[in-house]
C-alpha positions, 0 to 999 in steps of 0.5 A: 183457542176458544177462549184464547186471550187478546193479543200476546206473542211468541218469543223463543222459549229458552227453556232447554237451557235449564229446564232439566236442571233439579233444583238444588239446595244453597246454604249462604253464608251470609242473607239479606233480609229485606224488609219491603218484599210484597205490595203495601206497608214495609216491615219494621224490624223485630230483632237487633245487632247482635241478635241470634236467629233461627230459621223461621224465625219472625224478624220483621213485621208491620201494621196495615197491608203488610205481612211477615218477614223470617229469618232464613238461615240460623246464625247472628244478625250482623247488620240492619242497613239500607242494602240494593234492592231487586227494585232498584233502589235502597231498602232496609234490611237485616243481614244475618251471618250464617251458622251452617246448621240451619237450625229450625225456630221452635215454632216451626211445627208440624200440624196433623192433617185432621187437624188442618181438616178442621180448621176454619177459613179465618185460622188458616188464614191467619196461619198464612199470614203468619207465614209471610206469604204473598204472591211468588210470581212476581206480583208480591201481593199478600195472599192472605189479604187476596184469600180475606177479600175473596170469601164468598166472592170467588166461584173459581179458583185457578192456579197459574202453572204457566211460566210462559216467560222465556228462560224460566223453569223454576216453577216447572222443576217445583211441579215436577219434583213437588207435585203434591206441596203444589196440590197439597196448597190448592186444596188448602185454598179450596178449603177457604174459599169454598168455590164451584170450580178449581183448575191448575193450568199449564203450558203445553210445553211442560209435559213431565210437569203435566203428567207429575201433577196429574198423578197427585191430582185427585178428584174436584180439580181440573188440569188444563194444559194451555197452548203455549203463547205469552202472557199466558201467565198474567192474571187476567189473561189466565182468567180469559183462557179459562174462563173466558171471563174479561176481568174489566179495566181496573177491576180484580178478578174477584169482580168476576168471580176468580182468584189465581194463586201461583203454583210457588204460592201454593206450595209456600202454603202448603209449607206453611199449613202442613210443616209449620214453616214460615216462606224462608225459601224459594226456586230461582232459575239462575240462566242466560247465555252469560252463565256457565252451567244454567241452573235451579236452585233452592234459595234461602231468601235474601241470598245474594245474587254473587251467590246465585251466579257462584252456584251456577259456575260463575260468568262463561263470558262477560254479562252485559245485562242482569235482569231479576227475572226474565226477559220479558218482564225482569228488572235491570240490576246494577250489583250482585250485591242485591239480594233474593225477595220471595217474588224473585223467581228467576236472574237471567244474565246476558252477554254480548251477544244478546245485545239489541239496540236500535240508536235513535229508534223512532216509531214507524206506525206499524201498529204491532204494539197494537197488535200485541197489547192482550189489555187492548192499549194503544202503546204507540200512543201512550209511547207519545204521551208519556214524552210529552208529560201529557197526563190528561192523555194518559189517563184517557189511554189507560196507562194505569191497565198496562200490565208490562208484559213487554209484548209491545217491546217485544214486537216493534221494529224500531226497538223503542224501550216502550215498557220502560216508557209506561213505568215512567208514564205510571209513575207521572200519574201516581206522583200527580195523583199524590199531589193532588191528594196533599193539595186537599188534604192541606186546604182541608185543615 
């Protein structure tokens, strides 16, 4: 393409597993509320032991980058308790029993769209954040944060339709089945941020998604069906298809101009603005070779994956590995006791017969890492620098830019885990980082 981005590859898509599943509707018995599910400060508690809560309802809060959680369900908070996280590790949560009447709080309101034609960018700002939201492709960044920080700065806005990561579909059956929340939500954006140039793009390989969109479309917004190659999805790289505009190293795309929302973030602002309702749900794509029937389904957050693979009829054959999204990019769970956060998007279990490891793998110097790196990294390098524990060389390599998409992994012969290797070079970085700070501050006293 034109103004295809750097590198990037191919992987199987896996799509058809449940690409023509419509989402359906969970009802939990019980949720798990996670206090920490977006970038920035975790929330603090708003409700106790005891308590009864309905849907929509503010449960947690916090001061800071920090937005909103909400009860998802209607029914008693049972617990507030350090639970599993997708991330990996323990986070406090609020555990709340549910009544099976999913029972709207009072202020979950519809607005007028005249209404919402009138109000100014700060207000619908303000309603945003109100409503929780954050980014819903992964990231988790708050959206009203990213909508404060880009006014009068962005000229292009751009909603990222692409779900390139194998087995993925929620986003495709959301834009196929909601079209017009997904529209509806951009326009809100557009209404913000008042930018020159608006498109939504999707991968080629979503045709019914394509022609769904295009039918609610309107006027002043571009759809642009992308070639099909992986990361399509990630922000920069988006950018660069669309713009072609690189958005440099460390930099955010306000810095050349843009702001990418994805298509689950603006129907979640869409919700919000139009319905009054705060983010209590979300599309999650529950697939893999290790589930019965692969499916959609529209999850109350904080349901637990037990829940999630029960909705999908359960395990065809033992599950080897269970990512909190998909392959490419999804994080290893230890236990279905983990709950569903906003970001959490897709849960792709695996059997045997997906497994591929290489005992002792060793780098070859193929450079294929090289190759497919669309940040224009050196992965072999970082690879070496990282089992080193060489800072200095690390920060020189960049390994802050990796955007572990896993191309590398996916491309080397030798199967080195090398996204795995870059999260522990980040976080060897960040802890000096951290120490360093503490250094001065405590000499500074």
């Amino acid at each position: 393409m034109k103004r295809a981005f750097f590198g990037g590859v191919h992987p199987k898509g896996y799509k058809e597993l449940s690409r023509e599943a419509a989402i359906v509707p969970l009802h939990p018995s019980v949720v798990s509320v996670a206090m920490s599910q977006h970038i920035g400060a975790p929330c603090q508690p708003l409700v106790k032991v005891g308590d009864r809560v309905t849907v929509g309802q503010k449960i947690g809060d916090g001061q800071g980058l920090c937005v909103p959680v909400h009860a998802s369900v209607s029914g008693t908070v049972t617990a507030i308790e350090a639970r599993p996280h997708p991330g990996g590790n323990l986070q406090t949560a609020i555990v709340i029993e549910s009544d099976g009447r999913d029972t709207l709080c009072p202020t979950v309101k519809p607005r007028d769209p005249e209404a919402v034609a009138a109000m100014s960018a700060e207000d619908l700002i303000a309603v945003i954040r109100e409503a929780g939201i954050t980014g819903m492709g992964g990231a988790g960044f708050p959206t009203s944060v990213k909508l404060s920080s880009g006014l009068g700065k962005v000229d292009t806005v751009i909603v990222n339709g692409a779900e390139c990561e194998p087995y993925i579909t929620s986003d495709d059956r959301l834009m196929r089945e909601t079209p017009e929340r997904v529209v509806g939500g951009l326009r809100v954006v557009l209404q913000i941020l008042q930018p020159k140039r608006a498109a939504i793009g999707i991968e080629q390989n979503k045709p019914e998604a394509i022609a769904a969109i295009s039918a609610v479309l309107g006027s002043g917004i571009e759809l642009l069906p992308l070639h099909v190659r992986y990361p399509q999805g990630a922000e920069k790289q988006l950018i660069q298809t669309v713009t072609g505009r690189c958005v440099p190293p460390g930099g955010l795309p306000a810095h050349v101009g843009c702001a990418v929302f994805n298509a689950a973030t603006c129907a979640a602002i869409y919700d919000a603005v139009y319905l009054g309702l705060p983010l209590v749900r979300r599309a999650v794509t529950v697939t893999g070779s290790a589930i019965a029937k692969p499916g959609n389904f529209l999850a109350p957050i904080g349901t637990a994956y037990s829940d999630l693979v029960e909705a999908a009829g359960g395990f065809a054959l033992p599950p080897y590995k269970i990512l909190c999204g998909g392959p490419m990019m999804g994080i290893a769970q230890y236990t279905l006791r983990t709950a569903t956060i906003k970001g959490n998007n897709a849960l792709t279990c695996y059997s045997d017969k997906d497994r591929h490891e290489t005992p002792n793998p060793h780098c070859i110097r193929c450079g294929k890492c090289v190759e497919a790196c669309p940040m224009h990294l050196m992965p072999l390098f970082l690879h070496r620098a990282v089992n080193r524990g060489d800072l200095e060389r690390l920060d020189e390599l960049h390994v802050m830019d990796c955007i572990e998409c896993g191309s590398c992994a996916y491309g080397c012969p030798a199967g080195i885990p090398l996204v795995q290797s870059f999260r522990t070079g980040k976080k060897l970085v960040r802890d000096a980082a951290a120490r360093e700070k503490a250094k001065k501050e405590a000499a500074a006293k």
